[in-house]
Residue frames as a rotation matrix with the C-alpha (Angstrom) as fourth column:
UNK 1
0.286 0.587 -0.757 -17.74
-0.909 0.416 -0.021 11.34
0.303 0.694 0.653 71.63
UNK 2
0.518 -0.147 0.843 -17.90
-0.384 0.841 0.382 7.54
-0.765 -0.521 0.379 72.39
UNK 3
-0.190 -0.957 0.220 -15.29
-0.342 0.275 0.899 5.38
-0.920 0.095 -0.379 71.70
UNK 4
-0.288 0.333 0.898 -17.47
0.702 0.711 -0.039 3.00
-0.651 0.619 -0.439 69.51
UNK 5
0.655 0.655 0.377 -19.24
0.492 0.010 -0.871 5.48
-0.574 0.756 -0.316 68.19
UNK 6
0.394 -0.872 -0.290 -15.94
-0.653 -0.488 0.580 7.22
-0.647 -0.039 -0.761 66.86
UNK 7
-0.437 -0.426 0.792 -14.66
-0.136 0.902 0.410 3.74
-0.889 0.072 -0.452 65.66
UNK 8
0.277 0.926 0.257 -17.85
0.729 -0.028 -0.684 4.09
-0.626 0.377 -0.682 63.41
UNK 9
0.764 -0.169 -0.623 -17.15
-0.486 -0.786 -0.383 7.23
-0.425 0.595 -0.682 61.90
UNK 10
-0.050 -0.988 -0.149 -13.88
-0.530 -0.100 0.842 5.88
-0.847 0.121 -0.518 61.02
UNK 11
-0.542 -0.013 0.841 -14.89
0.468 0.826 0.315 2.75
-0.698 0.564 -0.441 58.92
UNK 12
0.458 0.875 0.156 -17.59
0.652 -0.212 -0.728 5.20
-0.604 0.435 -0.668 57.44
UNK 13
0.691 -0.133 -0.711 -14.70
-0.263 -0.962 -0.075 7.49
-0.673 0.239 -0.700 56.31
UNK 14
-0.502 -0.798 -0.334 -12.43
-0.587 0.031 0.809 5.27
-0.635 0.602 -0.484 54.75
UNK 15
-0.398 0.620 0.676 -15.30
0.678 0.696 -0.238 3.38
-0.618 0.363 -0.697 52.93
UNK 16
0.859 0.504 -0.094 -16.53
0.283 -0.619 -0.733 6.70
-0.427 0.602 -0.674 51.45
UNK 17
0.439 -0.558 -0.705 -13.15
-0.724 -0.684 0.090 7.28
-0.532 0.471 -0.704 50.43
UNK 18
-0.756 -0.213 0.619 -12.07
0.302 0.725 0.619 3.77
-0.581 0.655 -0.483 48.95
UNK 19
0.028 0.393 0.919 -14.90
0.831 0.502 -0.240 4.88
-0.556 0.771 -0.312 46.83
UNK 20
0.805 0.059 -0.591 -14.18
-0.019 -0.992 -0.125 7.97
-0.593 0.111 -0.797 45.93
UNK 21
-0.499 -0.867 0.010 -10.67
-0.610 0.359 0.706 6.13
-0.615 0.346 -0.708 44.57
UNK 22
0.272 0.374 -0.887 -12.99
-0.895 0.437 -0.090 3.91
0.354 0.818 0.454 42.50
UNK 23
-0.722 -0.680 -0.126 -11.94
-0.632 0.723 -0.280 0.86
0.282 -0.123 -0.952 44.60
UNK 24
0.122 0.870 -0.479 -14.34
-0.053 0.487 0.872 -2.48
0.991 -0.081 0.105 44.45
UNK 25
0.784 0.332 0.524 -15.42
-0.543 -0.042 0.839 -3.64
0.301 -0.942 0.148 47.87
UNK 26
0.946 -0.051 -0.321 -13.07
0.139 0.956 0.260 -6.03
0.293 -0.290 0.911 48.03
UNK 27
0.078 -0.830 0.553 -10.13
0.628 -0.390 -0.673 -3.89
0.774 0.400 0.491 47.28
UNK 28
0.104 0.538 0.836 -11.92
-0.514 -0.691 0.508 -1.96
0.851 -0.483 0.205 50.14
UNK 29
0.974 0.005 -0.225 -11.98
0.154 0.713 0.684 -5.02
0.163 -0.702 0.694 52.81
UNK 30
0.423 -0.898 -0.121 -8.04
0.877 0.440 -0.195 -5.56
0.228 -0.024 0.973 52.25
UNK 31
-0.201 -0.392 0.898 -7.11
0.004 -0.917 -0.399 -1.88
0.980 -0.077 0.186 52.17
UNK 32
0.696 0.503 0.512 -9.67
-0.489 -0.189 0.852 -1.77
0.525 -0.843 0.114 56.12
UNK 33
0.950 -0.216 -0.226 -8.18
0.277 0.917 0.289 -4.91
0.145 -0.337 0.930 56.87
UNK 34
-0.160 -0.967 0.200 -4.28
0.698 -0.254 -0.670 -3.70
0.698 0.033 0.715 56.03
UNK 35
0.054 0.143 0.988 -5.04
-0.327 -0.933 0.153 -0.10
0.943 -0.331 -0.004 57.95
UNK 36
0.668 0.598 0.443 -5.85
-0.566 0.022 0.824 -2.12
0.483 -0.801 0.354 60.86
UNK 37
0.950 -0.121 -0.289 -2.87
0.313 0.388 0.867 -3.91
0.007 -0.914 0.407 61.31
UNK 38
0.049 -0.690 0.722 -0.55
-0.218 -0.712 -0.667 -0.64
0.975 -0.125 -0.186 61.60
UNK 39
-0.553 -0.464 -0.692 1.25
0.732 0.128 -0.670 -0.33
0.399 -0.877 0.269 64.84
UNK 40
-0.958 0.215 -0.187 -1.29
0.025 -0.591 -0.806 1.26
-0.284 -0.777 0.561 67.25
UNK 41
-0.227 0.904 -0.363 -4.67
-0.816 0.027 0.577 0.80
0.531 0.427 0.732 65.22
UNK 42
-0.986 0.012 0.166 -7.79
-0.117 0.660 -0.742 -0.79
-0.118 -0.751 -0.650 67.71
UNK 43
-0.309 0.947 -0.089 -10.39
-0.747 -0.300 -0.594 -0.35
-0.589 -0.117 0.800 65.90
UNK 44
-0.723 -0.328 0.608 -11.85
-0.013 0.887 0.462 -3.95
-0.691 0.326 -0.645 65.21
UNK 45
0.255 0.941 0.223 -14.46
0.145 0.191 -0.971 -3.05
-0.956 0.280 -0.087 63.07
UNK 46
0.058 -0.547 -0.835 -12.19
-0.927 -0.339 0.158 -1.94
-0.370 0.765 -0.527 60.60
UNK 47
-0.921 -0.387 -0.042 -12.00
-0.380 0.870 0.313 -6.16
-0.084 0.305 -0.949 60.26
UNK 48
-0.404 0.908 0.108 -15.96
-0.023 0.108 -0.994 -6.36
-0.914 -0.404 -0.023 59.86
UNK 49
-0.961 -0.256 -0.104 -16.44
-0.129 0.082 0.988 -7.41
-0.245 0.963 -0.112 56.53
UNK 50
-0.355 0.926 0.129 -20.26
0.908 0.309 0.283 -7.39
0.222 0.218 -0.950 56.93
UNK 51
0.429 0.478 -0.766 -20.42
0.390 -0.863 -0.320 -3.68
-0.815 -0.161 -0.557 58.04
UNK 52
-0.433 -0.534 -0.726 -17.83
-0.430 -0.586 0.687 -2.44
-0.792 0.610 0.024 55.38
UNK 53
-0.805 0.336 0.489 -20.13
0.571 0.214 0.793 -4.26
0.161 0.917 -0.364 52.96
UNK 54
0.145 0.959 0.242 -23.01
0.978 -0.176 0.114 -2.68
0.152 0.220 -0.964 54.16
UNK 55
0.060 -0.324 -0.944 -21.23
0.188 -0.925 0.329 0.58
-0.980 -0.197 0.006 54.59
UNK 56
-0.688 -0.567 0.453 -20.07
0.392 0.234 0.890 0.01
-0.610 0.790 0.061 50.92
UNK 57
-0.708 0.581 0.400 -23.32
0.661 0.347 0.666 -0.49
0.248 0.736 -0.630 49.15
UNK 58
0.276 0.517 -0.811 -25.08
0.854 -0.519 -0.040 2.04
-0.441 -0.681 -0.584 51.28
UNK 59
-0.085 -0.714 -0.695 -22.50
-0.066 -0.692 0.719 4.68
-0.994 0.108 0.012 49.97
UNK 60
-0.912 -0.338 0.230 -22.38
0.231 0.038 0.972 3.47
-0.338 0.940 0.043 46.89
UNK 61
-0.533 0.677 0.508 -26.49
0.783 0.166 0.600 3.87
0.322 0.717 -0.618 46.46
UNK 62
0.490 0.433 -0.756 -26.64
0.574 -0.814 -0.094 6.68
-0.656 -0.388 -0.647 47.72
UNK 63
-0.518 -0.833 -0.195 -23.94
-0.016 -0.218 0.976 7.76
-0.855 0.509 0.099 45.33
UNK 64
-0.833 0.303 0.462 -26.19
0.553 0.486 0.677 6.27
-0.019 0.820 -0.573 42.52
UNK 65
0.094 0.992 -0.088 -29.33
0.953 -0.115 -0.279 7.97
-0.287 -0.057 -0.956 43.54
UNK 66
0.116 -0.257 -0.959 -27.33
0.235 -0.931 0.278 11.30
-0.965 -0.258 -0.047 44.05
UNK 67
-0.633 -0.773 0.032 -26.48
0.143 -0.075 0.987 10.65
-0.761 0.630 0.158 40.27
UNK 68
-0.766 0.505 0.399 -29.99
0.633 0.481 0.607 10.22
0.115 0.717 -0.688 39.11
UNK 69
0.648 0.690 -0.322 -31.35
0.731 -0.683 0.010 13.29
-0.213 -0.242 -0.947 40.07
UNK 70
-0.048 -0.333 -0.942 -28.89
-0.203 -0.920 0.336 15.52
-0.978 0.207 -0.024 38.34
């Protein structure tokens, strides 16, 4: 799998799980943001505060929709 697209998955997994913790986006940014500067972490999208919003809100309304149909 490619590097990037890897890199991807990653932000997409800890976004679905900062909400799964109930944590707002912002709490969510700082938490990406903190992950990323561990010793050995290179993945700058983790510092993309315009994908991890739209990763967020994506997740989250899909989350919402998933909620209105049960």
């Amino acid at each position: 799998m490619g590097a990037v697209k890897q890199a991807m998955i990653e932000v997409e997994d800890m976004v679905c799980n900062s909400l799964n913790l109930g944590r707002t986006l912002n709490q969510t940014i700082r938490d990406l943001r903190t992950e990323f500067n561990k010793k050995g972490r290179d993945n700058p999208y983790l510092l993309d505060e315009d994908l991890i919003e739209d990763k967020y809100y994506q997740f989250r309304g899909a989350e919402w929709a998933q909620e209105k149909t049960l």
